[in-house]
C-alpha positions as CSV (number, residue, x, y, z in Angstrom):
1,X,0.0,0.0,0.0
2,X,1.3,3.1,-1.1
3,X,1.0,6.8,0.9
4,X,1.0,10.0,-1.8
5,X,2.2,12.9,0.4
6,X,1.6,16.1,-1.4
7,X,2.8,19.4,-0.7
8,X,0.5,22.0,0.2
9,X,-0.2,24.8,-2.2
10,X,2.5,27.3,-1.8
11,X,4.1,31.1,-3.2
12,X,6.1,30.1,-6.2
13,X,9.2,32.0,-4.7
14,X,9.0,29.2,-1.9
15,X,8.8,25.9,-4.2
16,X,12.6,26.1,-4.7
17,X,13.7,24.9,-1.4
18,X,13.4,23.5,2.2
19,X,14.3,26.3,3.5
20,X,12.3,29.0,2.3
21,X,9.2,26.6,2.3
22,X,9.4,26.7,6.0
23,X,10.2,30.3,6.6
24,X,7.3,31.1,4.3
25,X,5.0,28.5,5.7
26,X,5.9,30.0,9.7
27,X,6.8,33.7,9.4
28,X,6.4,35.4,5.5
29,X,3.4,37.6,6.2
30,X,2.2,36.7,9.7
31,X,2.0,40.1,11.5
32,X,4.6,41.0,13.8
33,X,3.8,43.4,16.1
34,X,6.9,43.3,18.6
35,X,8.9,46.5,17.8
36,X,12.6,44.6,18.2
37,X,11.5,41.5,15.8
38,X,10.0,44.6,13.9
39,X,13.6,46.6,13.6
40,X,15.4,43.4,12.9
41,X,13.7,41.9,10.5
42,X,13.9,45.2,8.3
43,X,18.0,45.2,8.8
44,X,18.0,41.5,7.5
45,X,16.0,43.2,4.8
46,X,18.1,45.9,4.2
47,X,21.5,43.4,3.9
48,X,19.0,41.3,1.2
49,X,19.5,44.1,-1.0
50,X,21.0,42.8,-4.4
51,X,21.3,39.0,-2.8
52,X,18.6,36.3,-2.6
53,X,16.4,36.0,0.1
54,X,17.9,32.5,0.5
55,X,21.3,33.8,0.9
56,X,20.0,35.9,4.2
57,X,18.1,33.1,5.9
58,X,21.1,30.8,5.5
59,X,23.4,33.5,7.2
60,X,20.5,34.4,9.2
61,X,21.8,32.5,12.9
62,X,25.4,33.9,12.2
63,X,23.5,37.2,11.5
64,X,21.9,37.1,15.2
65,X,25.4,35.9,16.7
66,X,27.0,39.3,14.9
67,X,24.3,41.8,16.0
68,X,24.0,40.4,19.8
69,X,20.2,39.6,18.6
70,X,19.7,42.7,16.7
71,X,19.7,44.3,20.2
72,X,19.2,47.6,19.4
73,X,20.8,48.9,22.4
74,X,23.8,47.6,22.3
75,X,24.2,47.7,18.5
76,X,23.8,51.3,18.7
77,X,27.2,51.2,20.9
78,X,28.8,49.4,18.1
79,X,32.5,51.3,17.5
80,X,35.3,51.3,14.4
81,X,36.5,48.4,15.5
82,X,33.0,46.4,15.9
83,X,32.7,47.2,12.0
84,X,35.7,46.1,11.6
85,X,35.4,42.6,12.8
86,X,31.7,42.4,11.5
87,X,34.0,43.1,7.8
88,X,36.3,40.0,8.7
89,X,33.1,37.5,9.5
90,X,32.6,35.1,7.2
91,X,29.1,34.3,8.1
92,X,27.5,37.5,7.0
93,X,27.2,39.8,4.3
94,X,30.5,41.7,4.1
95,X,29.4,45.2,2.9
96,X,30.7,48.0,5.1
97,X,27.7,50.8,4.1
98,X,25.3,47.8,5.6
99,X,27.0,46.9,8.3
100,X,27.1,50.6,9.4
101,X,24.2,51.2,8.1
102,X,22.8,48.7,11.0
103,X,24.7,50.3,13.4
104,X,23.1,54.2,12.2
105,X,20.0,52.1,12.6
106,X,19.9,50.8,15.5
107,X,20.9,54.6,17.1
108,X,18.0,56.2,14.9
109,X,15.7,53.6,16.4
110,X,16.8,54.7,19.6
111,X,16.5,58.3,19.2
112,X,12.6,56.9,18.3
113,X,12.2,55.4,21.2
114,X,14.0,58.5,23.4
115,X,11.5,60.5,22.1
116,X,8.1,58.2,22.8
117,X,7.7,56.9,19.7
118,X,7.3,53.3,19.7
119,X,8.7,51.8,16.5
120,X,5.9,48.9,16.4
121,X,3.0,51.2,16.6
122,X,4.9,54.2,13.9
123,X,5.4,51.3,11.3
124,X,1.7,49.6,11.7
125,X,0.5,53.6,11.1
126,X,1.2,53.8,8.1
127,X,-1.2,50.6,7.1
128,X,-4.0,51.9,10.1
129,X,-2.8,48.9,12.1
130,X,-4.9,46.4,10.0
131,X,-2.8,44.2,7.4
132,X,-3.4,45.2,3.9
133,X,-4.7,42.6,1.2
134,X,-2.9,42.3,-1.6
135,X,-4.9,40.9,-4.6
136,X,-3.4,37.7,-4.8
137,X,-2.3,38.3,-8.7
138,X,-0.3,41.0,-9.0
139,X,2.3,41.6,-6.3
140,X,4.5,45.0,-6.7
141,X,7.6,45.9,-5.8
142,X,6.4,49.1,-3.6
143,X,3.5,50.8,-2.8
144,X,2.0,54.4,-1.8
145,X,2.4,52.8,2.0
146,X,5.6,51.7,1.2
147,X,6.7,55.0,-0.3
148,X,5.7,57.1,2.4
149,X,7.0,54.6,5.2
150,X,10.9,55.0,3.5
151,X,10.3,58.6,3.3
152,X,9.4,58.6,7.3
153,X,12.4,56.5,8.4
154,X,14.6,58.4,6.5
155,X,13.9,61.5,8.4
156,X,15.0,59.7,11.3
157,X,18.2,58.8,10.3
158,X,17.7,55.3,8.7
159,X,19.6,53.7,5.8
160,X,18.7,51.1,3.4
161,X,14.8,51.5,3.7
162,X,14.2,52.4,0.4
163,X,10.3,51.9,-0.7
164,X,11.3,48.8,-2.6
165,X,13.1,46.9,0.9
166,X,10.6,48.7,2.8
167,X,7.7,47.0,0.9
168,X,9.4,43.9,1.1
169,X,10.0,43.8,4.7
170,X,6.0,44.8,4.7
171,X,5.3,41.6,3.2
172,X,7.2,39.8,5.5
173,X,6.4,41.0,8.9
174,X,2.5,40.6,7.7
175,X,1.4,44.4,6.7
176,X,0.6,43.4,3.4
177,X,-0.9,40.0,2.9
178,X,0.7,39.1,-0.8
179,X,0.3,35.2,-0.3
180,X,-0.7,34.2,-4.0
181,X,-4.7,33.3,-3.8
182,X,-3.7,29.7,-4.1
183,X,-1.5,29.3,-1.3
184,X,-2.9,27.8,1.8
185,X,-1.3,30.7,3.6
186,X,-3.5,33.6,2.2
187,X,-6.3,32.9,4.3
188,X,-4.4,32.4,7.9
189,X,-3.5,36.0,7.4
């Protein structure tokens, strides 16, 4: 007697690989709402940029290891020298502007919170705190949300939050629901 297992019905950008199957099939697009998760999730994002999203969730452990847990508070106090050993570990992306970049961010999210804004609840505004649907055909690269969120951080100091990484890091923390319409995700979220 013969069992047929079948895969369930997933995004086409997680078909290719174990790995992304289960980081899409547990995290891609479920709303986070916790403002650290929130801060390091978009500096994985930003160190994606012009790499594979494979390439950072394989790296993604050593990534943790580098950043103390993307701890904001003690990456802010991140010196020359802590960039300087980040640049001689193989287990990240090597790319000084990002790795400072991190650190930049990590004191801008600071300032935030310094100054009573929560990072969790300043991100979710610009979506009204409810996760947006996406049609379930056409996903794009950015959005008017998107736009206007990059803009915002910006202003605060941040790096690498363009509207295209910001969108993208929307998608995966759940603010926009872009799960195609036949992957048994869409509906969870």
């Amino acid at each position: 007697m013969t069992s047929s297992h079948t895969e369930p019905m997933r995004c086409k950008w997680a078909q290719s690989d174990p790995l992304l199957a289960a980081y899409h099939d547990t995290e891609w697009g479920v709303p986070e709402t916790d403002a650290r998760a929130l801060w390091e999730k978009l500096m994985l994002d930003g160190f994606q940029a012009g790499l594979s999203w494979l390439t950072i969730l394989k790296k993604r452990e050593a990534f943790r290891r580098a950043f103390v847990d993307f701890d904001p508070a003690r990456v802010a106090r991140f010196d020359a020298a802590d960039v300087d050993r980040l640049l001689a570990d193989p287990g990240i992306v090597r790319s000084r502007a990002k790795i400072e970049a991190v650190v930049g961010n990590a004191r801008a999210y600071l300032d935030m919170q310094a100054a009573g804004e929560d990072f969790a609840d300043f991100v979710w505004s610009f979506v009204d705190h409810r996760v947006q649907q996406g049609d379930g055909h056409h996903v794009p690269t950015e959005s008017e949300q998107s736009r206007a969120l990059a803009r915002a951080l910006k202003r605060r100091g941040f790096k690498y939050v363009g509207p295209t990484i910001v969108y993208a890091w929307m998608q995966a923390v759940g603010m926009v629901n872009d799960h195609a319409l036949e992957c048994f995700c869409r509906d969870r979220v």
